[in-house]
mmCIF file as gemmi writes it, N, C-alpha and C atoms, coordinates in Angstrom:
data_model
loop_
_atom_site.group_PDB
_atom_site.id
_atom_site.type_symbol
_atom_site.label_atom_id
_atom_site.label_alt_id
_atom_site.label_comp_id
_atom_site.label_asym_id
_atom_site.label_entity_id
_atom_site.label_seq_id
_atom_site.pdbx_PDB_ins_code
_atom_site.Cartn_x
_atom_site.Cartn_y
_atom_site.Cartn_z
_atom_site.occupancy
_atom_site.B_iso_or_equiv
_atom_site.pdbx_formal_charge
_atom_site.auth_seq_id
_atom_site.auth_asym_id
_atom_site.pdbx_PDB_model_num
ATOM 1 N N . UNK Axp A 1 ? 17.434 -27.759 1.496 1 0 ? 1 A 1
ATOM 2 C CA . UNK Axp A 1 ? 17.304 -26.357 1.811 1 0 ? 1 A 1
ATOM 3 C C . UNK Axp A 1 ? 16.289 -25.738 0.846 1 0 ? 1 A 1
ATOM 4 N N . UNK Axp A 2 ? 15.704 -25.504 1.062 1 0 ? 2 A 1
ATOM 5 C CA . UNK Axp A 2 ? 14.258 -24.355 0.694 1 0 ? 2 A 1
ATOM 6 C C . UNK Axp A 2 ? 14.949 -23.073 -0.087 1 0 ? 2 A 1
ATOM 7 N N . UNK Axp A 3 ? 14.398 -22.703 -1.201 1 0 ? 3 A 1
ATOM 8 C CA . UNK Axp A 3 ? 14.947 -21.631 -2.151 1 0 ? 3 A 1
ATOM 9 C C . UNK Axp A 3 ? 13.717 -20.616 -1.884 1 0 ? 3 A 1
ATOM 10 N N . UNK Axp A 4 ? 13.882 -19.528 -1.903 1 0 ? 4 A 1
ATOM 11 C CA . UNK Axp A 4 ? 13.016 -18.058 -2.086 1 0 ? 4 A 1
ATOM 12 C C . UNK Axp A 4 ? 13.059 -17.685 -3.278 1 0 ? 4 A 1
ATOM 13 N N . UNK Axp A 5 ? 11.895 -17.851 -4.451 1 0 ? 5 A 1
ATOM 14 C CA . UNK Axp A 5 ? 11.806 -16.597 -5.274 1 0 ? 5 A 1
ATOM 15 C C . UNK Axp A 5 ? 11.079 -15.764 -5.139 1 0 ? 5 A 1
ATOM 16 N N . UNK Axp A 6 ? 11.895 -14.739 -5.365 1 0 ? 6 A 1
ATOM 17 C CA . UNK Axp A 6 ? 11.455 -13.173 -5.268 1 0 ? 6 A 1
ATOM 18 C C . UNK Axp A 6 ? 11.934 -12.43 -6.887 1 0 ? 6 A 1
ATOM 19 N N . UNK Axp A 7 ? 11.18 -11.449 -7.049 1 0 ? 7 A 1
ATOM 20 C CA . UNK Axp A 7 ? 11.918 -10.535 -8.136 1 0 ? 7 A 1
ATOM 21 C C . UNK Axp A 7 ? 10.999 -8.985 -7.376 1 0 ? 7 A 1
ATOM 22 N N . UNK Axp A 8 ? 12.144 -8.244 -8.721 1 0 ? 8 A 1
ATOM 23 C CA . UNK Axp A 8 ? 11.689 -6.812 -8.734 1 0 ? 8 A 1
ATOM 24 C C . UNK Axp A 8 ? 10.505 -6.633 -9.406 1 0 ? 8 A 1
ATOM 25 N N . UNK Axp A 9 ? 9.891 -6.037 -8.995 1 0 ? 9 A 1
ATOM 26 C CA . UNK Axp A 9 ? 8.341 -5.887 -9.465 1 0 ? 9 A 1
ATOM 27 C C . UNK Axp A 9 ? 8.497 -4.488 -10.57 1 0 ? 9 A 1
ATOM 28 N N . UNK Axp A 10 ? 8.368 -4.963 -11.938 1 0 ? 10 A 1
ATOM 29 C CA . UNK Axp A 10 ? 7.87 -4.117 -12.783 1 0 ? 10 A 1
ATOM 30 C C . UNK Axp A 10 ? 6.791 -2.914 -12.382 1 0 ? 10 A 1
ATOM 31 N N . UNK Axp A 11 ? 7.593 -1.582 -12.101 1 0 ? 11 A 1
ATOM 32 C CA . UNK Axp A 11 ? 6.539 -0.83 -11.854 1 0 ? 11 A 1
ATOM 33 C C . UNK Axp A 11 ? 5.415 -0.389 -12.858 1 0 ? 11 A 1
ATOM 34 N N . UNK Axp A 12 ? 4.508 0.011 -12.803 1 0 ? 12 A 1
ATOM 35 C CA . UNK Axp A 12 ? 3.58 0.311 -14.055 1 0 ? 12 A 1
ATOM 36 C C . UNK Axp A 12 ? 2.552 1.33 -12.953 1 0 ? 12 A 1
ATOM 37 N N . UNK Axp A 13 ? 1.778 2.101 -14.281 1 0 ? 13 A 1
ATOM 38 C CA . UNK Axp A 13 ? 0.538 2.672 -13.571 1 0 ? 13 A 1
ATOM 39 C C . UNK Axp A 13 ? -0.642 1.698 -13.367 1 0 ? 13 A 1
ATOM 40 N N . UNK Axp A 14 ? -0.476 0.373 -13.527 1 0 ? 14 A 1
ATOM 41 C CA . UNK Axp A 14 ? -1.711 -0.086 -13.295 1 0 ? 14 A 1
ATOM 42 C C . UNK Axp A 14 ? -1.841 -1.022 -11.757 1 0 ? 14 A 1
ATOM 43 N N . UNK Axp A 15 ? -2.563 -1.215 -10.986 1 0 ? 15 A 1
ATOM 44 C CA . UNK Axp A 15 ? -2.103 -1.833 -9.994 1 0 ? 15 A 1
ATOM 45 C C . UNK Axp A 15 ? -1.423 -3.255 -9.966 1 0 ? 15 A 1
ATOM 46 N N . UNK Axp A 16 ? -0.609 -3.667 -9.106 1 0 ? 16 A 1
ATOM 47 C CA . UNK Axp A 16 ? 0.227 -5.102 -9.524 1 0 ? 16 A 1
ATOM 48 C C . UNK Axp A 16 ? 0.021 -5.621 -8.415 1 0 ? 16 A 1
ATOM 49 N N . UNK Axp A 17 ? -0.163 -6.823 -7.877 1 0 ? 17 A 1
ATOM 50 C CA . UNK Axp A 17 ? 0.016 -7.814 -6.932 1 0 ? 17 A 1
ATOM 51 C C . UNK Axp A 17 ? 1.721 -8.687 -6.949 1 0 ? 17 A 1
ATOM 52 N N . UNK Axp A 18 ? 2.013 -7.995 -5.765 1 0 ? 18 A 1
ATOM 53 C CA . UNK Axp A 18 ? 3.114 -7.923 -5.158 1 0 ? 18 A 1
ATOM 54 C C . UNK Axp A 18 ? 3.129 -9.441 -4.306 1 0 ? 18 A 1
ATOM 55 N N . UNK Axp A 19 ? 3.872 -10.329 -4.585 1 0 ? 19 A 1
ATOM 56 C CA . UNK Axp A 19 ? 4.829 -11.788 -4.483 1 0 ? 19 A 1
ATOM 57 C C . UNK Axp A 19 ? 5.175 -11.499 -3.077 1 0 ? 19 A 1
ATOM 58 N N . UNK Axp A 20 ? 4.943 -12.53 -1.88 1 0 ? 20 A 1
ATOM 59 C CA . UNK Axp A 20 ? 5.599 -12.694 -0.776 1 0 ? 20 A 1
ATOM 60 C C . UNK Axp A 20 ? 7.268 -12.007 -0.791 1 0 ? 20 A 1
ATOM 61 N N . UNK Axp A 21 ? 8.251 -12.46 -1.371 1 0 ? 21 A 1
ATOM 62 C CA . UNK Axp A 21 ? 9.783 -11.787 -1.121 1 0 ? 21 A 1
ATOM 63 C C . UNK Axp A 21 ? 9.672 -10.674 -2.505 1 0 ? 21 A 1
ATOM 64 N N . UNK Axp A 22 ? 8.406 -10.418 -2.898 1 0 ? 22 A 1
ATOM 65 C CA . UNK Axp A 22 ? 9.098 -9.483 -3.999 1 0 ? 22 A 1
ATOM 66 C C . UNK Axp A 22 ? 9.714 -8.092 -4.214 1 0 ? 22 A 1
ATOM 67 N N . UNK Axp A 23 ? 10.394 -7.754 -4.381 1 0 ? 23 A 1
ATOM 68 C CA . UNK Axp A 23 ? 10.873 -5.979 -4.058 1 0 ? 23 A 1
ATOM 69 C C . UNK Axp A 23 ? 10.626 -5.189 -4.643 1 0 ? 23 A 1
ATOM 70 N N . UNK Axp A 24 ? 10.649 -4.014 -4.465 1 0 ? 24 A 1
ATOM 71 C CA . UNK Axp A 24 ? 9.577 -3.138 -5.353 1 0 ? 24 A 1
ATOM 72 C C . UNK Axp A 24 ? 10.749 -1.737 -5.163 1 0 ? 24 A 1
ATOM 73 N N . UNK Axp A 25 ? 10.653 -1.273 -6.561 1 0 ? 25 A 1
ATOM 74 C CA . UNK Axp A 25 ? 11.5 0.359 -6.865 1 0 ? 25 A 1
ATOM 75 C C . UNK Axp A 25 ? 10.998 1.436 -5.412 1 0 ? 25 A 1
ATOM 76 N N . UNK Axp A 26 ? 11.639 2.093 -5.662 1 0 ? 26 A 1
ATOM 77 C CA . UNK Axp A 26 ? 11.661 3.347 -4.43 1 0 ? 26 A 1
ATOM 78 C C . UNK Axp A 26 ? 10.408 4.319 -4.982 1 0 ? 26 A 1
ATOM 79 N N . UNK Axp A 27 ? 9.134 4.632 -4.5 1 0 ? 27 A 1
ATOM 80 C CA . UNK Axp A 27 ? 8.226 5.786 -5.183 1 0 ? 27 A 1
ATOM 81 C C . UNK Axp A 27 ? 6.749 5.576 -5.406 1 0 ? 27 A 1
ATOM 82 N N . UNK Axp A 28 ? 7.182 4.051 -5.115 1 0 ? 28 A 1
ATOM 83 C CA . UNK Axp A 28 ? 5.287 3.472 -5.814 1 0 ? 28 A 1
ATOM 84 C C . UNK Axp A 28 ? 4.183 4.11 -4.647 1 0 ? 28 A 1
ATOM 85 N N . UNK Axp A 29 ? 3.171 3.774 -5.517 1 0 ? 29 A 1
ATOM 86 C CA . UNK Axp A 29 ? 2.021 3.971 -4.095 1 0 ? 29 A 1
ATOM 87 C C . UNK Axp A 29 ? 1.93 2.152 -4.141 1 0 ? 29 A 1
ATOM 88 N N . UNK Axp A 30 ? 1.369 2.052 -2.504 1 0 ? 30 A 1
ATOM 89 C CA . UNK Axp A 30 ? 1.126 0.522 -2.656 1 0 ? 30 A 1
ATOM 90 C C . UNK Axp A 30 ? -0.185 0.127 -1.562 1 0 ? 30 A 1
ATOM 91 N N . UNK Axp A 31 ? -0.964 -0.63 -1.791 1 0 ? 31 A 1
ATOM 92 C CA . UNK Axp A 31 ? -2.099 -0.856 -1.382 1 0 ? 31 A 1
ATOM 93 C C . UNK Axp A 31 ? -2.149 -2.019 -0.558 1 0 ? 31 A 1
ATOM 94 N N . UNK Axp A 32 ? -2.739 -2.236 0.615 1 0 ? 32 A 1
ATOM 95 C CA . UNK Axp A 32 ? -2.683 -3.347 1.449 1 0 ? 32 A 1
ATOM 96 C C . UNK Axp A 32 ? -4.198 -3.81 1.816 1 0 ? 32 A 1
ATOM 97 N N . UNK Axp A 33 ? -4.601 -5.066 1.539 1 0 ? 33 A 1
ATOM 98 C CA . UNK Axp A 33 ? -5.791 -5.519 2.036 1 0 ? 33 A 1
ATOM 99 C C . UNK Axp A 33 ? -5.776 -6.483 2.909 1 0 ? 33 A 1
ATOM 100 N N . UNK Axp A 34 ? -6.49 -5.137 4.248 1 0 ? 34 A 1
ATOM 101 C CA . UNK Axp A 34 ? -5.724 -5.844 5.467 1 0 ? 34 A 1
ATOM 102 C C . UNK Axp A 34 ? -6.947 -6.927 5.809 1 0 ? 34 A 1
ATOM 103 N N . UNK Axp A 35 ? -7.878 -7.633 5.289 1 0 ? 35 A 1
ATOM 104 C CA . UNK Axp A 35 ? -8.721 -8.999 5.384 1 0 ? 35 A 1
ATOM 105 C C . UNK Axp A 35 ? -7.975 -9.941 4.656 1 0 ? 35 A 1
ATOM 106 N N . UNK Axp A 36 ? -6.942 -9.817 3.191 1 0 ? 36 A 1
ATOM 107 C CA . UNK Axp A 36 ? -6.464 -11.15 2.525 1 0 ? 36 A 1
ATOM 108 C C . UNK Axp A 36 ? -5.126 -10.771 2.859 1 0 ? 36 A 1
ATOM 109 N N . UNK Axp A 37 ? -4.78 -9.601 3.355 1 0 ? 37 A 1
ATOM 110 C CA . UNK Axp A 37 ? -2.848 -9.539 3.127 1 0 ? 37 A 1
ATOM 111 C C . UNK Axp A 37 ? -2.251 -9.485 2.015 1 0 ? 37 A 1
ATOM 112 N N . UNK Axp A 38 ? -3.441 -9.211 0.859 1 0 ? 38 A 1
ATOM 113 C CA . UNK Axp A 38 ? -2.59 -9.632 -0.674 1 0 ? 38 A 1
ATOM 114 C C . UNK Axp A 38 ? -2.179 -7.703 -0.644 1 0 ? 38 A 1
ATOM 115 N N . UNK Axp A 39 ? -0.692 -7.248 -0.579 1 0 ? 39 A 1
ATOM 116 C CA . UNK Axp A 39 ? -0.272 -6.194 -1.274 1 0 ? 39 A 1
ATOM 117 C C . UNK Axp A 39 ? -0.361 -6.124 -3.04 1 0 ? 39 A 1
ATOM 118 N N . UNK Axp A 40 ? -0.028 -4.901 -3.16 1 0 ? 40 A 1
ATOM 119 C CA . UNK Axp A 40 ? -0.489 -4.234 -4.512 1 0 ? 40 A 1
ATOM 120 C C . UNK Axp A 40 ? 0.063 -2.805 -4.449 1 0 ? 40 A 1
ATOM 121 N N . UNK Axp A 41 ? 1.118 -2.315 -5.628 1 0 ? 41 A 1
ATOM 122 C CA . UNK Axp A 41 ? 2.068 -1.473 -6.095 1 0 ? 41 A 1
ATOM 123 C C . UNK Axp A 41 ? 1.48 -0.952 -7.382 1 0 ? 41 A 1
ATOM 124 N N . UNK Axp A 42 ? 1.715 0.917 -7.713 1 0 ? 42 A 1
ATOM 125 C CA . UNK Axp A 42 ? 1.775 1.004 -8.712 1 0 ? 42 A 1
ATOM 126 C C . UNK Axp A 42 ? 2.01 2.376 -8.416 1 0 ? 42 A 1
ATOM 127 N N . UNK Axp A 43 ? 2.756 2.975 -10.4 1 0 ? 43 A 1
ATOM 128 C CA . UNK Axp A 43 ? 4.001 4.035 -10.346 1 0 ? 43 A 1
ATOM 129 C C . UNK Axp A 43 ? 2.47 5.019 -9.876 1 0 ? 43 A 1
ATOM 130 N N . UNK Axp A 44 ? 2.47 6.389 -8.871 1 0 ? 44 A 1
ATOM 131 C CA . UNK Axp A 44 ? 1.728 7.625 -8.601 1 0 ? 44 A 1
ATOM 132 C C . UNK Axp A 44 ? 1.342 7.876 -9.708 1 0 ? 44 A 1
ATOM 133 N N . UNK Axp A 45 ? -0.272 8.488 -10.129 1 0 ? 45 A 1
ATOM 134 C CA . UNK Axp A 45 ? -0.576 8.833 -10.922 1 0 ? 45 A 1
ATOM 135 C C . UNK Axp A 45 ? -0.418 10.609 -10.039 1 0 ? 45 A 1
ATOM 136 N N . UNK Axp A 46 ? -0.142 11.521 -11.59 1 0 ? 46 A 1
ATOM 137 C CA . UNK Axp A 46 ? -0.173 13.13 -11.234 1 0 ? 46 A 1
ATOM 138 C C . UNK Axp A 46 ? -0.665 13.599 -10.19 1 0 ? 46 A 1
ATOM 139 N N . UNK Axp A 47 ? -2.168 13.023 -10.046 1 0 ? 47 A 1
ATOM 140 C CA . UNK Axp A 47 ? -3.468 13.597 -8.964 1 0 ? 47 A 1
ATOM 141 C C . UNK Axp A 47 ? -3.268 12.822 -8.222 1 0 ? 47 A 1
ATOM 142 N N . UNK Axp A 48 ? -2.419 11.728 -7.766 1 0 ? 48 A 1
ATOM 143 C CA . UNK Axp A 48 ? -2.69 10.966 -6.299 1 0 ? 48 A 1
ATOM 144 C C . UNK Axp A 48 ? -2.162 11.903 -5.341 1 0 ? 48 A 1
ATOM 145 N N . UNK Axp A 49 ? -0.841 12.585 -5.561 1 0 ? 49 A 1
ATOM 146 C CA . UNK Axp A 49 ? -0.657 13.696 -4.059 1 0 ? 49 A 1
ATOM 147 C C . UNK Axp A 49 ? -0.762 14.647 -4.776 1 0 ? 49 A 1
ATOM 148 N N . UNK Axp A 50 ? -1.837 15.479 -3.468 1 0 ? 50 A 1
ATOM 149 C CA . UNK Axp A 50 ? -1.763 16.909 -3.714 1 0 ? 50 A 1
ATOM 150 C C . UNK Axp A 50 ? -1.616 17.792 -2.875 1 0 ? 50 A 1
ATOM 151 N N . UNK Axp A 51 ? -0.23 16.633 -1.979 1 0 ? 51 A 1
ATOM 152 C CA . UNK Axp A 51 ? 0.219 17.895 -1.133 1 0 ? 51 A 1
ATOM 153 C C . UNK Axp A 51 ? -0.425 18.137 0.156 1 0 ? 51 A 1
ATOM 154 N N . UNK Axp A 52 ? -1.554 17.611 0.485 1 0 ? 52 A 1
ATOM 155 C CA . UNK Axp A 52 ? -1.956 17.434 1.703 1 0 ? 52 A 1
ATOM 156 C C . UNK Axp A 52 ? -1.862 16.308 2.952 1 0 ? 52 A 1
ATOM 157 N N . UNK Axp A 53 ? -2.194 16.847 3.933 1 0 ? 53 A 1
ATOM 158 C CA . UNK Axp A 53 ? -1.908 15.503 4.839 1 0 ? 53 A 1
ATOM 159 C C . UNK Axp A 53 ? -2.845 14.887 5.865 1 0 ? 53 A 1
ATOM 160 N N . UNK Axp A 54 ? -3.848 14.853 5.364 1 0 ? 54 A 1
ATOM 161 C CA . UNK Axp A 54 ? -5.436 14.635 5.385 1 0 ? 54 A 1
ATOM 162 C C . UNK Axp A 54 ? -5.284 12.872 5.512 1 0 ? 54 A 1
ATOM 163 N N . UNK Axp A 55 ? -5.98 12.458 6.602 1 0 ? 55 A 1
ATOM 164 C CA . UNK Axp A 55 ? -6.135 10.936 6.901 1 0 ? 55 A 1
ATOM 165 C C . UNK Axp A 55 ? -6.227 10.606 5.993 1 0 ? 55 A 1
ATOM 166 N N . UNK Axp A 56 ? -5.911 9.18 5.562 1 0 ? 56 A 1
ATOM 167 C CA . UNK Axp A 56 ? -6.275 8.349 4.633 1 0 ? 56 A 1
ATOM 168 C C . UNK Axp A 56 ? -7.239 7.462 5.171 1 0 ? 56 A 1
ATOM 169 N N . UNK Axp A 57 ? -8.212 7.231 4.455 1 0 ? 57 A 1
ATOM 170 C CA . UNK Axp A 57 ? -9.128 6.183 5.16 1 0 ? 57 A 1
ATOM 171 C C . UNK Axp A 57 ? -9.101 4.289 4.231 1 0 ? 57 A 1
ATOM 172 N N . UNK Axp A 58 ? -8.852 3.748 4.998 1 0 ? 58 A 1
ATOM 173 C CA . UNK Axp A 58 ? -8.654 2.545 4.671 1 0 ? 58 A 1
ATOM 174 C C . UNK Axp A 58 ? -9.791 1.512 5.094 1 0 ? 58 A 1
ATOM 175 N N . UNK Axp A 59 ? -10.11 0.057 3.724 1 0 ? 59 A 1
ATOM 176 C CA . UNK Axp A 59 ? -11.35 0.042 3.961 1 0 ? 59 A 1
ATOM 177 C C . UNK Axp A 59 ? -10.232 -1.617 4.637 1 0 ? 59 A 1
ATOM 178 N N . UNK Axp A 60 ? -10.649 -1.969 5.944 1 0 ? 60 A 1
ATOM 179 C CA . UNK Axp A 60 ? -10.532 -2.665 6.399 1 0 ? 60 A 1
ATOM 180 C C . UNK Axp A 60 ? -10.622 -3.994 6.282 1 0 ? 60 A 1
ATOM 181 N N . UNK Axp A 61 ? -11.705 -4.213 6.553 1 0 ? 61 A 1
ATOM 182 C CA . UNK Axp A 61 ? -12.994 -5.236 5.891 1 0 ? 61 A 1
ATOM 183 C C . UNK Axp A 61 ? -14.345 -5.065 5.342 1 0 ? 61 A 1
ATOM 184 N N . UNK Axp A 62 ? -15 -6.522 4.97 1 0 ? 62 A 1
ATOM 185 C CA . UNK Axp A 62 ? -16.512 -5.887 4.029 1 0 ? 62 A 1
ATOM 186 C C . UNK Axp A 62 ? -17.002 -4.445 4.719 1 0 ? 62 A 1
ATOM 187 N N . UNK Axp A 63 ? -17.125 -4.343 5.847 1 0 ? 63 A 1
ATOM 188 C CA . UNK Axp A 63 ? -17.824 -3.15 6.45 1 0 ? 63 A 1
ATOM 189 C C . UNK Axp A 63 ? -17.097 -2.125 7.736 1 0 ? 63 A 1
ATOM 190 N N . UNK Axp A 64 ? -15.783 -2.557 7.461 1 0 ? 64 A 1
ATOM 191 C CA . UNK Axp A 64 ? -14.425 -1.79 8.574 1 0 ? 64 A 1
ATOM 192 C C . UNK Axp A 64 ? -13.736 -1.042 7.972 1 0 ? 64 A 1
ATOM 193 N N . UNK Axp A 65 ? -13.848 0.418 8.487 1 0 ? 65 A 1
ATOM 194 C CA . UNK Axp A 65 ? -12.933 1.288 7.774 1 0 ? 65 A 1
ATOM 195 C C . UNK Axp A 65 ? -11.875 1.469 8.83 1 0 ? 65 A 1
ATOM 196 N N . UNK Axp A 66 ? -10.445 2.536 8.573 1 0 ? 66 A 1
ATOM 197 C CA . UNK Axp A 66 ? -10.189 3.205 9.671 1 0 ? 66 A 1
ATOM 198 C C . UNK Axp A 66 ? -9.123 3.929 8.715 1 0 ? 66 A 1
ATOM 199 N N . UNK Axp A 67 ? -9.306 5.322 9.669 1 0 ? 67 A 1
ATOM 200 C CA . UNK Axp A 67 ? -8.269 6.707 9.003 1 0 ? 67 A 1
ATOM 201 C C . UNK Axp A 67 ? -6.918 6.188 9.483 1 0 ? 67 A 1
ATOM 202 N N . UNK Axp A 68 ? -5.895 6.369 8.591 1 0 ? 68 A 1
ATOM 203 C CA . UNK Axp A 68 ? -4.644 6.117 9.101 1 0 ? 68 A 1
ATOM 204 C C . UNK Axp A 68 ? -3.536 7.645 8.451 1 0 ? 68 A 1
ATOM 205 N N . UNK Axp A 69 ? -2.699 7.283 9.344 1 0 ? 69 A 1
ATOM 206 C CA . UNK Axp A 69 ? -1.612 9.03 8.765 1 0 ? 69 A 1
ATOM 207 C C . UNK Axp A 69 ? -0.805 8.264 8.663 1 0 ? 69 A 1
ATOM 208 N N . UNK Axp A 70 ? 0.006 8.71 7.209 1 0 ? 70 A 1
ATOM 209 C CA . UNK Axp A 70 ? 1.231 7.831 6.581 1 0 ? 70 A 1
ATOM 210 C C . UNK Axp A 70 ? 2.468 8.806 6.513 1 0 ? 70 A 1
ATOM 211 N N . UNK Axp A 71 ? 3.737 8.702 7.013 1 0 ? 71 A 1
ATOM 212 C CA . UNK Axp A 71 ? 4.589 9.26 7.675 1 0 ? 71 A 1
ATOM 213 C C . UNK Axp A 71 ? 5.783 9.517 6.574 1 0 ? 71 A 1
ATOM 214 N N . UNK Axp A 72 ? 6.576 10.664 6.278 1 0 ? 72 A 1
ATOM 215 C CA . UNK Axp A 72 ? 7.721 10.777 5.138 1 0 ? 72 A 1
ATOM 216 C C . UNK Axp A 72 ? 8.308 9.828 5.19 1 0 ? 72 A 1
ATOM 217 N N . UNK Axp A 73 ? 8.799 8.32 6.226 1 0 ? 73 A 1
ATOM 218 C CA . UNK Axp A 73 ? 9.489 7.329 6.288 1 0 ? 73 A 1
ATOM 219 C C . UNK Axp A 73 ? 8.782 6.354 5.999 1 0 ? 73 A 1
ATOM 220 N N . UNK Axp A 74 ? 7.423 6.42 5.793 1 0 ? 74 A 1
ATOM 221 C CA . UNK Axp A 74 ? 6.733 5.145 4.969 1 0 ? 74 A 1
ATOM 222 C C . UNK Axp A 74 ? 5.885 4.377 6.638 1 0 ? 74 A 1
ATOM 223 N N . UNK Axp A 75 ? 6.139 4.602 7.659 1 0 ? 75 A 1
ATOM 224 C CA . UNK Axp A 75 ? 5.407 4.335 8.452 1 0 ? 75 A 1
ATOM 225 C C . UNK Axp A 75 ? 4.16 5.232 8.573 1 0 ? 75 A 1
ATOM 226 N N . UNK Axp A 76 ? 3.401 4.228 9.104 1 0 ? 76 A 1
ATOM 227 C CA . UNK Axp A 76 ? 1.711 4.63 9.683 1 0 ? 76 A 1
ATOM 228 C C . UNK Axp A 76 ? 1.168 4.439 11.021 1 0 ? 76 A 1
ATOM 229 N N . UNK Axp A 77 ? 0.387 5.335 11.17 1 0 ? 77 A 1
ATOM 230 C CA . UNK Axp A 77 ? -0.797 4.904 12.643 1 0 ? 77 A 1
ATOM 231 C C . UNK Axp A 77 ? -1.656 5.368 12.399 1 0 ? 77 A 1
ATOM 232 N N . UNK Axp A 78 ? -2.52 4.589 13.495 1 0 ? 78 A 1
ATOM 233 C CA . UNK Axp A 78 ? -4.228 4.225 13.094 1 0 ? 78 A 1
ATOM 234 C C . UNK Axp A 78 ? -4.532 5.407 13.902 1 0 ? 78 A 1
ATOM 235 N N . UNK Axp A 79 ? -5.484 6.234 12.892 1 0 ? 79 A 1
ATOM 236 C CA . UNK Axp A 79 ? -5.672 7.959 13.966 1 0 ? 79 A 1
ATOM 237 C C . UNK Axp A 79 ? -7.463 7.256 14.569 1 0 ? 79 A 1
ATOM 238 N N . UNK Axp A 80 ? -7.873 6.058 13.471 1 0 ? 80 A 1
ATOM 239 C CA . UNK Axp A 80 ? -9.304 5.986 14.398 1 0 ? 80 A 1
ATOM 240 C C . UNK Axp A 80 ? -9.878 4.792 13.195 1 0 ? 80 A 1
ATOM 241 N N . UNK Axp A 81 ? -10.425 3.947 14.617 1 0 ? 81 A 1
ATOM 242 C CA . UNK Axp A 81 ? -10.953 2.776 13.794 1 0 ? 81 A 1
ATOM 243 C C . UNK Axp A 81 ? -12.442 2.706 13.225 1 0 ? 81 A 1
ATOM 244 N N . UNK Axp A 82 ? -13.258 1.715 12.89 1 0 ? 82 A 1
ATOM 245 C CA . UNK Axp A 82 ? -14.857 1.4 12.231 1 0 ? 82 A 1
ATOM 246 C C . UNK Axp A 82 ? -15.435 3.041 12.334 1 0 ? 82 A 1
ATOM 247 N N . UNK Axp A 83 ? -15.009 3.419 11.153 1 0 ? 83 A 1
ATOM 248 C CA . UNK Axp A 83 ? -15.463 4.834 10.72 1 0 ? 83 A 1
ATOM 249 C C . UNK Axp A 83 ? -16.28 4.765 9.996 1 0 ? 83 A 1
């Protein structure tokens, strides 16, 4: 039988690369690079929200962007792709 390690991911302000099963505290911002799939966590700095709800634009690949709206439940949708 096959074992899973996972742990809790030390939050910090600096960015962290986040482990296939690893779990992460309630609050982080977390970053997804959707060409390698490698996630990445870290604690909000002061100025990351300011309260608005203005697309986020995400860089896709080498040359693919697309705006996405990120939802109070942590879900997203794609408002528009290669921007």
């Amino acid at each position: 039988m096959a074992t899973t390690s996972a742990k809790e991911i030390k939050a910090t302000k600096e960015w962290t690369l986040i482990g296939e099963n690893d779990t992460l505290p309630a609050g982080l911002h977390i970053r997804i690079n959707l060409s390698t799939g490698e996630k990445w966590a870290k604690i909000p700095d002061n100025d990351d929200d300011d309260g608005s709800k203005e697309p986020i634009v995400v860089e896709v690949g080498p040359s693919t962007k697309a705006a996405i709206e990120v939802t109070s439940n942590g879900t997203f949708s794609v408002l528009d792709k290669d921007i």
